[in-house]
Structures are given as structure tokens and as C-alpha cells.
C-alpha positions as CSV (number, residue, x, y, z in Angstrom):
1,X,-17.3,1.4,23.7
2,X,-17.4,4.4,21.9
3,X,-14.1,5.4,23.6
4,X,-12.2,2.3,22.7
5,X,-13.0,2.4,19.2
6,X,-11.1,5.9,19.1
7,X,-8.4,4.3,20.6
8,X,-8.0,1.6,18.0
9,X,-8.6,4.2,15.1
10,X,-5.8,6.6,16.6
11,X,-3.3,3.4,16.4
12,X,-4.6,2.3,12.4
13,X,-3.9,5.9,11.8
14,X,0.1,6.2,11.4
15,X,0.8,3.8,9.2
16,X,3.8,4.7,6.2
17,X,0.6,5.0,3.6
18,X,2.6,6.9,1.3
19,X,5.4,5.1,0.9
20,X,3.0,2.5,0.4
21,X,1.3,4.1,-2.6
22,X,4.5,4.8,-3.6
23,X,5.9,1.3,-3.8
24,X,2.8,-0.5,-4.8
25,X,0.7,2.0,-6.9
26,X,-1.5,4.0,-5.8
27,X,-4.5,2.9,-7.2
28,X,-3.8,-0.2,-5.5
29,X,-3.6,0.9,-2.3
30,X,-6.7,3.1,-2.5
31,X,-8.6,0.1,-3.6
32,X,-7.4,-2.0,-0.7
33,X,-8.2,0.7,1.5
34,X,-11.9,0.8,-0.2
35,X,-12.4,-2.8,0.3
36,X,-10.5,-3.2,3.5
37,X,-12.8,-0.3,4.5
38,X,-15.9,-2.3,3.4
39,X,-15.6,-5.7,5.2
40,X,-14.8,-4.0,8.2
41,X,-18.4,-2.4,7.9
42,X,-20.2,-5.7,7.1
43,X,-18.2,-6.8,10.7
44,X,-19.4,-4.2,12.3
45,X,-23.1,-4.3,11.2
46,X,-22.8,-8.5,11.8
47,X,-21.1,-7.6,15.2
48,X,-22.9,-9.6,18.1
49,X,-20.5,-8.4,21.2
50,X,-18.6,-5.2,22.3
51,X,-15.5,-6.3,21.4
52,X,-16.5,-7.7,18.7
53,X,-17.9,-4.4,17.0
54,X,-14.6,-2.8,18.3
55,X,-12.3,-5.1,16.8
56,X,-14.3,-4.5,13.4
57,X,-14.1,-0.7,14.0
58,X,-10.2,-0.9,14.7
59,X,-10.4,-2.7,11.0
60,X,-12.0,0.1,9.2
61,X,-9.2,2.5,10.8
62,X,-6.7,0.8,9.0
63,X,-9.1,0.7,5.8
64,X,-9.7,4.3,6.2
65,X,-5.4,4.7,7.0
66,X,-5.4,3.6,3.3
67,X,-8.3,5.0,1.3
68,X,-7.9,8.8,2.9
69,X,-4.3,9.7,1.8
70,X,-4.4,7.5,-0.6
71,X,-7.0,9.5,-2.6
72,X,-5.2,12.6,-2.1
73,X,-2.3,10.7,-3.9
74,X,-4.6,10.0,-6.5
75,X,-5.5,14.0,-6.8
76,X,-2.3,14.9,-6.4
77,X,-1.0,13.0,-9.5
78,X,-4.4,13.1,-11.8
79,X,-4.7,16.5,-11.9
80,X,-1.7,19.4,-13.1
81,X,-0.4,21.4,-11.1
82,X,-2.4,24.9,-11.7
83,X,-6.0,22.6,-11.2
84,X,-4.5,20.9,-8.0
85,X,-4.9,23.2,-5.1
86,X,-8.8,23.4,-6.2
87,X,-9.1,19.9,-6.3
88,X,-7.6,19.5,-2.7
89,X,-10.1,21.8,-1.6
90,X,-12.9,20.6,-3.1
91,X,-11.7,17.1,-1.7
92,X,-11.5,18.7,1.4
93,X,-14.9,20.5,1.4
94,X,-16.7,17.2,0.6
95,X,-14.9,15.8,3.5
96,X,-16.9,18.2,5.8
97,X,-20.1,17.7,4.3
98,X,-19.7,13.8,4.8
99,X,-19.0,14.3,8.3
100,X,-22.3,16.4,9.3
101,X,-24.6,14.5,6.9
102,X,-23.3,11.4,8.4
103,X,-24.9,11.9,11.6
104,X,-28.2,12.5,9.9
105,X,-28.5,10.1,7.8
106,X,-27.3,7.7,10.6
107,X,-29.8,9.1,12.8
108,X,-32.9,8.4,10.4
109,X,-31.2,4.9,9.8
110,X,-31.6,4.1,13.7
111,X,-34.5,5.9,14.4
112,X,-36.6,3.8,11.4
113,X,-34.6,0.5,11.1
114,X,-31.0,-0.5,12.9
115,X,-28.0,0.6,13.9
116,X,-26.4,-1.6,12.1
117,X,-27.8,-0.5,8.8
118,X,-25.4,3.0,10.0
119,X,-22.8,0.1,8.8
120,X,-24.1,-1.8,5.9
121,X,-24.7,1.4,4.1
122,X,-21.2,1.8,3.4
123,X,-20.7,-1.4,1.3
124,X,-23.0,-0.2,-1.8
125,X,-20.8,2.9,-2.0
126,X,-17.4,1.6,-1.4
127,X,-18.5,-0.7,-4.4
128,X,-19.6,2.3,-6.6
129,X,-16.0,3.7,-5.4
130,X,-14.5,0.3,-6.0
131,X,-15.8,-0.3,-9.7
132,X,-15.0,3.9,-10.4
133,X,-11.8,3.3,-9.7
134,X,-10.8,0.3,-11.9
135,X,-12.9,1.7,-14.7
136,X,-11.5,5.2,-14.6
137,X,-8.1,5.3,-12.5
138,X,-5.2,4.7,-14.0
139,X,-2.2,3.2,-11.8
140,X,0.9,5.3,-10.6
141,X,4.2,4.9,-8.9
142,X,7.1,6.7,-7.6
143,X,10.3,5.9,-9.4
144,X,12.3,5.3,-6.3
145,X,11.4,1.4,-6.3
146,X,14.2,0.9,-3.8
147,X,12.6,3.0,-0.7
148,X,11.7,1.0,2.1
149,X,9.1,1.2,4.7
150,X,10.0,3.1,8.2
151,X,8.5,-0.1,10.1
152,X,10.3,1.5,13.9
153,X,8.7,4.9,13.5
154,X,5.3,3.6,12.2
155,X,5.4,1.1,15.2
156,X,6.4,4.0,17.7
157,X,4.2,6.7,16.5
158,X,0.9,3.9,16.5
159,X,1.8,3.0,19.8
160,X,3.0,6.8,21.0
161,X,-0.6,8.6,19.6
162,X,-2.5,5.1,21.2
163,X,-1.1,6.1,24.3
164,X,-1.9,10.0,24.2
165,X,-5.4,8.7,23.5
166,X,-5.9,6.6,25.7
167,X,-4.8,9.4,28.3
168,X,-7.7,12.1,27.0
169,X,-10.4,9.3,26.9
170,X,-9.7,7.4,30.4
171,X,-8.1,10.0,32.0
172,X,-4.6,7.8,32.5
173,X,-1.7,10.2,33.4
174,X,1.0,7.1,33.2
175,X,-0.6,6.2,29.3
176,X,0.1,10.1,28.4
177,X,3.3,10.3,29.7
178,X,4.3,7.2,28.0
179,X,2.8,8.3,24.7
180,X,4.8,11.3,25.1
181,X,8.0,9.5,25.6
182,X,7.6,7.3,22.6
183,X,6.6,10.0,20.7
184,X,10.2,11.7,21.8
185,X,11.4,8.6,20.7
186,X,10.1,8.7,17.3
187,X,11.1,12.1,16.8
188,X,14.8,11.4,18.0
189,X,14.5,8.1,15.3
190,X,13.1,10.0,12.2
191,X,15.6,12.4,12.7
192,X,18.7,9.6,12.2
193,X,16.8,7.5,9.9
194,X,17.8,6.9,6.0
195,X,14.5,6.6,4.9
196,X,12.0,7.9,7.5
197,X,8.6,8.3,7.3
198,X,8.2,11.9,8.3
199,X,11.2,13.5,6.9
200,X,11.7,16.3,9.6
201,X,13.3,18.7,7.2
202,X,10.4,19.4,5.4
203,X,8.8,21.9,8.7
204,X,12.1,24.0,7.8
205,X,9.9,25.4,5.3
206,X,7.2,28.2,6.5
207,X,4.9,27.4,4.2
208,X,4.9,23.7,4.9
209,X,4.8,23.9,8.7
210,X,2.0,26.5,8.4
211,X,0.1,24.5,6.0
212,X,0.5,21.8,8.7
213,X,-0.8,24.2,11.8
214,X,-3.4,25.5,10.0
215,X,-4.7,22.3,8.8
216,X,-4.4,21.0,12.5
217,X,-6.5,24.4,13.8
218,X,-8.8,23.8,11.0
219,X,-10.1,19.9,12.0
220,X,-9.6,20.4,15.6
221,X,-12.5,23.4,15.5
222,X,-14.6,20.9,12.7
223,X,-14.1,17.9,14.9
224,X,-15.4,20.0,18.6
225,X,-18.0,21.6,16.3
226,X,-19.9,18.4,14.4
227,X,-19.4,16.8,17.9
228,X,-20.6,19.3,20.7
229,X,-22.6,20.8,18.6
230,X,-25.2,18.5,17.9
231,X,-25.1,17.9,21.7
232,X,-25.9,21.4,23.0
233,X,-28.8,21.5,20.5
234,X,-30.2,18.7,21.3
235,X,-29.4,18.3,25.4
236,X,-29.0,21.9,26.4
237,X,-31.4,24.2,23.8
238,X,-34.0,20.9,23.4
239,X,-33.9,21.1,19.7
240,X,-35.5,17.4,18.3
241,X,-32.9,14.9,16.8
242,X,-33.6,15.4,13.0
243,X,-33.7,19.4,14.0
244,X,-30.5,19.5,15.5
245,X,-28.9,17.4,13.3
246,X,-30.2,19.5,10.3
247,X,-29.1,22.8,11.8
248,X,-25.3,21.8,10.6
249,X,-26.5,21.8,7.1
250,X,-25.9,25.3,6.2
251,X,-22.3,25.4,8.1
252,X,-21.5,22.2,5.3
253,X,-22.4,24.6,2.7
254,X,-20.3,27.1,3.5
255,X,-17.5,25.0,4.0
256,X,-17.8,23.3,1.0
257,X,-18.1,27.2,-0.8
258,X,-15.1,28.3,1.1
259,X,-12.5,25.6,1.1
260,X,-13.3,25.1,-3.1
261,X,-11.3,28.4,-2.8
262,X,-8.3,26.4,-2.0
263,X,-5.4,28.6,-3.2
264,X,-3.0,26.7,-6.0
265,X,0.4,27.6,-4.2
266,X,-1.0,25.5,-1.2
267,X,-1.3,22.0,-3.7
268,X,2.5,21.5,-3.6
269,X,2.1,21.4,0.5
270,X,-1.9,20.0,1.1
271,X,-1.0,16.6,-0.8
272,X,1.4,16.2,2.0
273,X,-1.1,16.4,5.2
């Protein structure tokens, strides 16, 4: 199950969000995200079946498609640009910390009620967030009103990273190689469309594509580290749940030191990841 729902978040992922923001305010699109974000966790905690969890779970990737660049729009605008690279980075660094705490906290939710309270627990925040942000976010746009959507490449990249996916988690050589052709494909298409979604001139600059390589390093290490982690201490070394779980603690706090650090000649290039 756990597999599948990957699958659907890798496919919710691609979507054109900041064109989006652009052509419909960002504010709006964050919110959507936020509340798109929260239904999807009331369907999950409601879900009676497998597929019914996983079709709520492929919901909150397209919530979380939304609310994630769309609040580094939101940064990237609110504050100028000597404060912005700080901001990313402190963005960033809470980021880590909600990943490692999550498994804790959804631990102790299992272990002393239900799993589906791992769920519900998001909808009291995402209204917090919800209510924050129409109080105290004003609305933005891009001035380009005429740019459209890249509806092909968002269609072949969703279906092109689906299939890559779905090649690492089932082990499906034909899915891979067909997620690698439509990726080829998308490539070949951004690269003769007027208004595509990921304008391949911009990896002619060093600084961009290494902002991009780095960041890609950075969250593959954080993603094999919160996950196997928790695994070997608890499977392999026979550390207790809550123990192992809490042993990530003090990496969060270092990340969130380090990556507040963020260097201001990176904003121009992090509000673009």
C-alpha cells in the first residue's frame, strides 16, 4: 500500500504550480493547496479500504503540489531581496524538522489511539495555516496575465516520473524504460515550447544548475537518512520505537542551525527549486 501511495504522490508532483501562482495569485493557490491538503487527510483518516486510503493519499499529493512551492512563492515575494536567502533557509530547515518529528509524533498517535488520528491531526493546523494566511497574506501576481499553462509537459513529466517510480518500487524494467522515454520526450518538448514549464535555458547558468544538484544531493541523503535510519535502530541495533525515533532529534537541530545559514546570493536561485 505504502508503495502505491508513492506512486500517486510522484504523479501529483509535476504539476505547472508556478505558473499557477502566477496566473491566479499566490495566496490563492497556497490556500487551495492548504485546504485541498486538508480534505484529503479527513479521507484518509475516514478511509475504510486500501484503495480507498490510496486514492485519498494521491489527493494530498496534489494538495501538497500546491501548498509546497507555493509558499516559497510566498517568501520569495514577502520578503526583500538581502532577508530572502535566510528565509529560504529557515523554510527549508523547518522542513527537516517536520519530517523527523513526524514519525514521532505519529508513532505516539498509533501506539496510544489510531492510525488514523496520524491523519486528522493535520486538519487543526492546515486551519491555523488557513486563517494565518487570509489574516496576514496579502495577494500577488505576475504581470504576464497572458502566459499559459504547459498542459503537454506537465502531462508527460506526471506520467514520465509515475513510470520511473513505479520501476524502483515494483521492480518493472518495461515501466522505467517507458518513464525514461517520456521523460526524453518532455525534454525534446520543453525545449521547442513558447511557454514551457521548465525553461531549459535557465541550467546554462552554473549557479542555477548547482543550486539544483546540490539541492537534489541534499534531500536524497535527508530522505535515505529519516527513512533507513529509524529502521536500523529499531530492527538491527533493537533500540525501542520512541528511542529510535527520538535519536533523530538532535540531527533536526542541526539542520535547522545550519541551513538558517542559507547564503543570500542563493535566494535569486532556491525560490526556483
Amino acid at each position: 500500500m505504502d508503495r502505491r501511495s508513492l506512486c500517486t504522490h510522484s504523479r501529483g508532483a509535476p504539476f505547472d504550480r508556478r505558473i499557477v501562482g502566477d496566473l491566479y495569485g499566490r495566496r490563492k493557490v497556497f490556500a487551495t493547496g492548504v485546504a485541498v491538503f486538508a480534505v484529503a487527510s479527513v479521507g484518509c483518516g475516514l478511509a475504510q479500504t486500501a484503495w480507498q486510503l490510496i486514492s485519498a493519499r494521491s489527493l494530498q499529493g496534489v494538495g501538497g503540489a500546491l501548498l509546497i512551492p507555493g509558499s516559497l512563492a510566498l517568501i520569495s515575494v514577502s520578503f526583500p531581496k538581502a532577508e530572502r536567502g535566510r528565509a529560504i533557509g529557515t523554510w527549508s530547515g523547518f522542513t527537516s524538522i517536520t519530517s523527523a518529528i513526524g514519525p514521532v509524533l505519529g508513532g505516539w498517535l498509533v501506539q496510544h489511539g489510531s492510525w488514523r488520528w496520524a491523519f486528522f491531526i493535520n486538519v487543526p493546523i492546515a486551519l491555523l495555516v488557513l486563517a494565518i494566511t487570509i489574516w496576514r497574506v496579502p495577494e500577488t501576481r505576475a504581470g504576464n496575465a497572458n502566459r499559459q499553462l504547459d498542459w503537454p509537459g506537465a502531462l508527460l513529466t506526471a506520467l514520465g516520473l509515475g513510470g520511473i517510480v513505479f520501476a524502483f518500487v515494483e521492480f518493472s524494467p518495461m515501466a522505467g524504460v517507458l518513464g525514461v522515454a517520456l521523460m526524453t520526450g518532455f525534454l525534446f518538448l520543453e525545449s521547442r515550447s513558447p511557454a514551457p514549464m521548465l525553461p531549459l535555458g535557465m541550467f546554462r547558468s552554473r549557479n542555477f544548475s548547482g543550486a539544483n544538484l546540490l539541492t537534489l544531493f541534499l534531500y536524497t541523503a535527508l530522505s535515505g537518512v529519516l527513512f533507513f535510519l529509524p529502521l536500523n535502530l529499531i530492527q538491527v541495533q533493537g533500540y525501542f520505537r520512541k528511542r529510535g525515533r527520538r535519536a533523530l532529534l538532535p540531527f533536526i537541530a542541526l539542520t535547522l542551525g545550519r541551513t538558517r545559514g542559507t547564503h543570500p546570493i542563493s535566494s535569486d536561485f532556491l525560490g526556483c527549486l
